[in-house]
C-alpha positions as CSV (number, residue, x, y, z in Angstrom):
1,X,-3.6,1.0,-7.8
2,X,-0.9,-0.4,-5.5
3,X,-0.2,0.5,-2.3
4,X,1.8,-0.3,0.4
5,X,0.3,0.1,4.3
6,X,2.7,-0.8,7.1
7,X,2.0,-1.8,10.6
8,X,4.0,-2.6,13.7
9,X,5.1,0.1,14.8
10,X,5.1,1.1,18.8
11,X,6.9,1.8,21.8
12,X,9.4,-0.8,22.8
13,X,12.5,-0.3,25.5
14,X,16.0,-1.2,24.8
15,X,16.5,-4.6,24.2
16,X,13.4,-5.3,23.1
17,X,11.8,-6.6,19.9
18,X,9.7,-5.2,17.4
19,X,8.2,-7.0,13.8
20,X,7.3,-4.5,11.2
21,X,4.8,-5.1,8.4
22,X,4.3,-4.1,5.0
23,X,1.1,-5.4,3.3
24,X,0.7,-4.7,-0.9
25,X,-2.8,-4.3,-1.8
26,X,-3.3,-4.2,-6.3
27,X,-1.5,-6.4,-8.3
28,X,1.7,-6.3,-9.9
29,X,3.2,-8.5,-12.7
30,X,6.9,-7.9,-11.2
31,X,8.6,-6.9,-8.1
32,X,12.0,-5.9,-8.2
33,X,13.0,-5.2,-5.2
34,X,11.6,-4.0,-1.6
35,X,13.3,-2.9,1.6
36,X,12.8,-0.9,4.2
37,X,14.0,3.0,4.8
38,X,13.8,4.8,8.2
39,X,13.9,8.6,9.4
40,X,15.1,10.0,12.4
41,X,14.7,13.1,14.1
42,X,16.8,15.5,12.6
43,X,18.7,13.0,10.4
44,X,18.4,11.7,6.8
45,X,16.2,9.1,5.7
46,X,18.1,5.9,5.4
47,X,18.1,2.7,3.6
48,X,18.0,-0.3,6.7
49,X,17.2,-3.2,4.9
50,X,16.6,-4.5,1.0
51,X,15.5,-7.7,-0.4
52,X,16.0,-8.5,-4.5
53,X,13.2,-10.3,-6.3
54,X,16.0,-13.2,-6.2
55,X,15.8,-12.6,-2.0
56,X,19.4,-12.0,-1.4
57,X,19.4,-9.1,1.4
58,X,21.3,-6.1,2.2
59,X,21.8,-4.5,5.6
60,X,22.5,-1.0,7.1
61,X,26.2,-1.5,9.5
62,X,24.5,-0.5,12.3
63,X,21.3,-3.0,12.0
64,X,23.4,-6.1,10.6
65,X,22.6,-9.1,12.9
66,X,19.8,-7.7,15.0
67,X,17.7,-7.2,11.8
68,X,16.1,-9.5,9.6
69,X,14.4,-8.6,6.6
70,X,11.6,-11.4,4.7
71,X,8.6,-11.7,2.3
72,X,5.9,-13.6,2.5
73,X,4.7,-14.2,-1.1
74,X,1.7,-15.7,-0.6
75,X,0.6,-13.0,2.0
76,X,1.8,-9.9,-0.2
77,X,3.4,-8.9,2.9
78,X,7.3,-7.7,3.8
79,X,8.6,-8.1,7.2
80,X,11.0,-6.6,9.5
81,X,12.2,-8.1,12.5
82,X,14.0,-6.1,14.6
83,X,15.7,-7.4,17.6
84,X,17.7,-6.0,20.3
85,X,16.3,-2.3,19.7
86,X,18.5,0.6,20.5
87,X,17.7,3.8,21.4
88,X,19.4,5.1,18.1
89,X,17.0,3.0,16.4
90,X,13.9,4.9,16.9
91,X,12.6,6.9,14.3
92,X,10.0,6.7,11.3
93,X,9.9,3.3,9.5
94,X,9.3,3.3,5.6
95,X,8.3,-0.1,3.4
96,X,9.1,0.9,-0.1
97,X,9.3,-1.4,-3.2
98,X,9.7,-1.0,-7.0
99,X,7.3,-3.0,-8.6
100,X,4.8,-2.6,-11.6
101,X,3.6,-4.1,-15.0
102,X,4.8,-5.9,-17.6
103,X,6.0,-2.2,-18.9
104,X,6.6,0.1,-16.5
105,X,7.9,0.0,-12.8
106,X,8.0,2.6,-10.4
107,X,9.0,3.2,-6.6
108,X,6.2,2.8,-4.2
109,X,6.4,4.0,-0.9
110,X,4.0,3.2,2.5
111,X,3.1,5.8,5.0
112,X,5.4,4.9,7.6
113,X,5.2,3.7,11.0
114,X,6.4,5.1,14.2
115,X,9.1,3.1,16.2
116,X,10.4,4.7,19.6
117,X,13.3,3.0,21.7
118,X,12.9,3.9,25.1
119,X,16.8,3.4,27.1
C-alpha cells in the first residue's frame, strides 16, 4: 500500500523560508510524476510545482524563482523549498504523485500540511 505523508509545514513571516516534505512508504515499480498542489482559503486547489520521472520541473507564475521543487531517490522523499514566502502563499500544501506497478498506475495524494505566511 503506498502512501504519501508530508511534513514541514508551520508558521513562517514574510520573507521567510519554509522546506516541505513528502516521504513514500510501499513500493512502487514506476513513478511518473510527482508535484506538489496547494489550497487556499476560499480558492481552488492548485498545481505549484511538478517533477517528471525524467526531473524536468514545472512551476506555478506566481512561485517561479522562489520555489524549488527536488527528489531524493534514495530517501523516497519529495521536497519543496520555498523561499521568500508571501502572505498569498499560505494555504494547505498537497504532495501527490502517480506512481504504481508494472500494470497499473494511479494518483496518490498525502494529507497535506499547513503553511501560514504571517505579513
Amino acid at each position: 500500500q503506498v502512501q504519501l505523508v508530508e511534513s514541514g509545514g508551520g508558521l513562517v513571516q514574510a520573507g521567510g523560508s519554509l522546506r516541505l516534505s513528502c516521504t513514500r512508504s510501499g513500493s512502487i515499480f514506476i513513478m511518473n510524476a510527482m508535484g506538489w498542489y496547494r489550497q487556499a482559503p476560499g480558492k481552488q486547489c492548485e498545481l505549484v510545482a511538478h517533477i517528471t520521472r525524467g526531473g524536468s520541473t514545472n512551476y506555478a507564475e506566481s512561485v517561479k524563482g522562489r520555489f524549488t521543487i527536488s527528489r531524493d531517490n534514495a530517501k523516497n522523499t519529495l521536497y519543496l523549498q520555498m523561499n521568500s514566502l508571501k502572505p498569498e502563499d499560505t494555504g494547505v500544501y498537497y504532495c501527490w504523485g502517480s506512481m504504481g506497478s508494472r500494470w497499473n498506475t494511479d494518483d496518490y495524494w498525502g494529507q497535506g500540511t499547513q503553511v501560514t505566511v504571517s505579513s
